[in-house]
N, C-alpha and C positions, 0 to 999 in steps of 0.2 A: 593526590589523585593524578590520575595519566590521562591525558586528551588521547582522542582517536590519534592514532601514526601508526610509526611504525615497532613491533615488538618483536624481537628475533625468531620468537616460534610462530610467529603469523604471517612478518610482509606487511606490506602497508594496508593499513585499514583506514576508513572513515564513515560518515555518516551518510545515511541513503543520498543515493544522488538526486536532484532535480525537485527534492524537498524545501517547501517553504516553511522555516519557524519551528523543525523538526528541534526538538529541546534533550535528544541524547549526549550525556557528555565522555563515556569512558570506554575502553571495550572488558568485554568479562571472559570471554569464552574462547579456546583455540577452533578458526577455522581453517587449519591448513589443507585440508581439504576443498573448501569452495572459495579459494581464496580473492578468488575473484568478483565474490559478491559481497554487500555490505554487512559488515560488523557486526555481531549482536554485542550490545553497549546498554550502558547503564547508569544511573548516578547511585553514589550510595556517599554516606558517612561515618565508612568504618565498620569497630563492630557494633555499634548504637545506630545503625544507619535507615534511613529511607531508604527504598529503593526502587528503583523505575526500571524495567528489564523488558527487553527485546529482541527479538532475533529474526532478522534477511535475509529471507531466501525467495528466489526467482525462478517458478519454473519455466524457462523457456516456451512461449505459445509456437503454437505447431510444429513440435518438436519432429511430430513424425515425419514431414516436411524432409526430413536430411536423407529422407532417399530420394530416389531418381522419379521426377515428374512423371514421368509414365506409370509407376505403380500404385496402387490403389492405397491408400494410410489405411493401415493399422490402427483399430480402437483399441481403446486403454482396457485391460484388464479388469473386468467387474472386480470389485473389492480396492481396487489399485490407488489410493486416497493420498494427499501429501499427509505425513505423520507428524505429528509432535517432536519439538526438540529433544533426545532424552533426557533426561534427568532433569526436561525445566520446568518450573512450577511458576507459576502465575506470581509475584509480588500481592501481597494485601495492599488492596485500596487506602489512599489517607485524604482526609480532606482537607483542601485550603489553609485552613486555620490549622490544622497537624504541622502541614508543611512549614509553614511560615514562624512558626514557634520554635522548631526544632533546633538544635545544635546552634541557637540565636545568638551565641558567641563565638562562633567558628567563621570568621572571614571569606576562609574561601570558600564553605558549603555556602554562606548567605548569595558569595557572587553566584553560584551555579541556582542556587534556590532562585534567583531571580530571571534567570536566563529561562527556568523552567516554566516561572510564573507569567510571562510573558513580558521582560525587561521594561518591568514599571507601567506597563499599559494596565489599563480597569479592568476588575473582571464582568466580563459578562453574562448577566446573571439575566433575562429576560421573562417578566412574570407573568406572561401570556404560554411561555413554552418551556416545559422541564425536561424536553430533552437535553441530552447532551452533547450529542454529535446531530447535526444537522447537514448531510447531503445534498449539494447543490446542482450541480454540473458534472458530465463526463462527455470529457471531448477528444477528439480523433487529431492530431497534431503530425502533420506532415510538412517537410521543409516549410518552403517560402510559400504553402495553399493556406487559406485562411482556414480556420480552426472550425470542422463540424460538429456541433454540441447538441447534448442530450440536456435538458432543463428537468431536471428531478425533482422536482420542486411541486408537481401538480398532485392531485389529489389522486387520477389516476394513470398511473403509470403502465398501466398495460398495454395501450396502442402504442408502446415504444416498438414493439418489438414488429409493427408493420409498416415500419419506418427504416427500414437499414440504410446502415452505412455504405459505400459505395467506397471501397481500397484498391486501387491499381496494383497489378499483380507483380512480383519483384522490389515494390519500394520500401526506404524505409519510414517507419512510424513510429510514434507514441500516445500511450493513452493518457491522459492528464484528468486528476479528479481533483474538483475542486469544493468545499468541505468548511464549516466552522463550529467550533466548539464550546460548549458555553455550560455555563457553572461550575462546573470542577475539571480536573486538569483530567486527560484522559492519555492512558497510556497503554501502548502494544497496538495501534490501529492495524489491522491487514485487511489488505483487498484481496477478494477471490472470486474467481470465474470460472465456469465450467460448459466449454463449447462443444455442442453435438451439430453433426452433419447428418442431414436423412436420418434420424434419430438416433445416432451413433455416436457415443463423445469420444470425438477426439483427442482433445487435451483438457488440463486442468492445471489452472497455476495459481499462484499464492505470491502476492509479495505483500512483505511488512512494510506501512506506511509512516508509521512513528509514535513519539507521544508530542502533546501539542497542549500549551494554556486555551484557557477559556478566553479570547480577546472576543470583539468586535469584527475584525480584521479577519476576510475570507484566507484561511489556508487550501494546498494546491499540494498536490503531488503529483510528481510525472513518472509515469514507468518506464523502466531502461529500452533503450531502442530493441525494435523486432524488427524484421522483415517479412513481409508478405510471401506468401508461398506461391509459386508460381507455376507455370505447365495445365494443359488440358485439364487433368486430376481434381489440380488444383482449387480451380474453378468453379463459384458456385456459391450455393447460399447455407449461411451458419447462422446457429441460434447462443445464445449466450445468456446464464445464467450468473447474474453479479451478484456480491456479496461483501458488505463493510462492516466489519466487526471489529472485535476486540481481543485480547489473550483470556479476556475472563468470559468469553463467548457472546457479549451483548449483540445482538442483532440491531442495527442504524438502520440500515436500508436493502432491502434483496429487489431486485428487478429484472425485468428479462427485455433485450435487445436482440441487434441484430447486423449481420454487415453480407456484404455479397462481396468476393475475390473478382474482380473483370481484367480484362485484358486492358481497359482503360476506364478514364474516372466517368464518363459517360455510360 
């Protein structure tokens, strides 16, 4: 097996940044094209293999942004959706017990099998809650500002969205979702978002979050730095429709937020 690096027809790769407990271990697929984004990677053993399959891609939020503050953005293209990877198909689900039996004499699939399972930690199996993925927090992460978060957690989630966020216009940021997963190992997590202005979407972006064990232990991903868009234009109040899923389509959590561009944090 080949760890994330570097392979001559790629450049260097590795696993998503700013992930906590992310359990990919190889890369599968040429991205010479986006090379600058993370990996799609996988574990497998062979041709008798598991396998865990993912693919990173980022789209840039307010893309439209890269013209000149003064012109009005440009809404996306009705029909204009991120696509599927070609030719990827979803891995078949295995459980627990699959995993851990498999290729049980193979050394160094057991070391990855364990890296996967969450390196000896218990699973957590909680009998009051069958879900899987359990969404906790999503928070606004600016330098040295303390971190303004969204508590997902409540029954209802709809006056989030009469709560916005407050971003100073030109800085940089990050979003950070923080997340635990419980009874079976889940893999392919993607976060997605779709922000409309005055009823107009502007952007729409996708990033793949990981696969991750069932632990106890909250999991966290943070998404690659943005920068705020800035100028008059700029300015003003967005609506945001999230979404945590999976490669096999499971829906975890959809919510709708909000944030205001100002000239300052006040």
């Amino acid at each position: 097996m080949k760890h994330c690096g570097t392979l001559p027809f790629l450049g260097l790769l590795s696993c998503p940044p700013h992930s906590s407990g992310c359990a990919w271990a190889e890369t599968r697929m040429p991205i010479s094209h986006t090379a600058s984004l993370p990996a799609a990677i996988y574990l497998t053993s062979g041709d008798r293999g598991v396998e865990f399959l993912t693919v990173s891609i980022t789209v840039s939020t307010f893309h439209y942004i890269t013209k000149m503050a003064d012109e009005e953005p440009q809404a996306i293209a009705e029909g204009e959706e991120d696509e599927e990877t070609p030719g990827y198909k979803a891995p078949a689900l295995k459980s627990l017990d699959e995993i851990k039996t498999l290729d049980a004499d193979d050394p160094s699939l057991n070391t990855y099998k364990n890296a996967l399972l969450g390196g000896g930690q218990d699973v957590y199996a909680p009998a009051d809650d069958p879900a899987r993925v359990r969404v906790l927090k999503l928070a606004l992460v600016v330098g040295d500002r303390a971190d303004v978060e969204l508590d997902l957690t409540g029954a209802d989630l709809s006056t989030l969205k009469d709560k916005p966020f407050t971003i100073k216009e030109g800085v940089e940021y990050r979003m950070k979702i923080i997340f635990r997963c419980q009874h079976e190992i889940v893999t392919g997590l993607k976060y997605v978002q779709t922000t409309t202005r005055k009823g107009i979407k502007v952007d729409k972006s996708k990033v793949m979050v990981g696969s991750y064990p069932p632990v106890k232990t909250e999991h966290s991903y943070m998404t690659p730095p943005e920068e705020a868009p800035s100028g008059m234009i700029a300015r003003g109040h967005y609506k945001v429709h999230s979404l945590f899923t999976d490669d096999d389509k499971n829906i975890y959590l959809e919510w709708d937020w909000a944030f205001d561009i100002k000239k300052d944090w006040e």
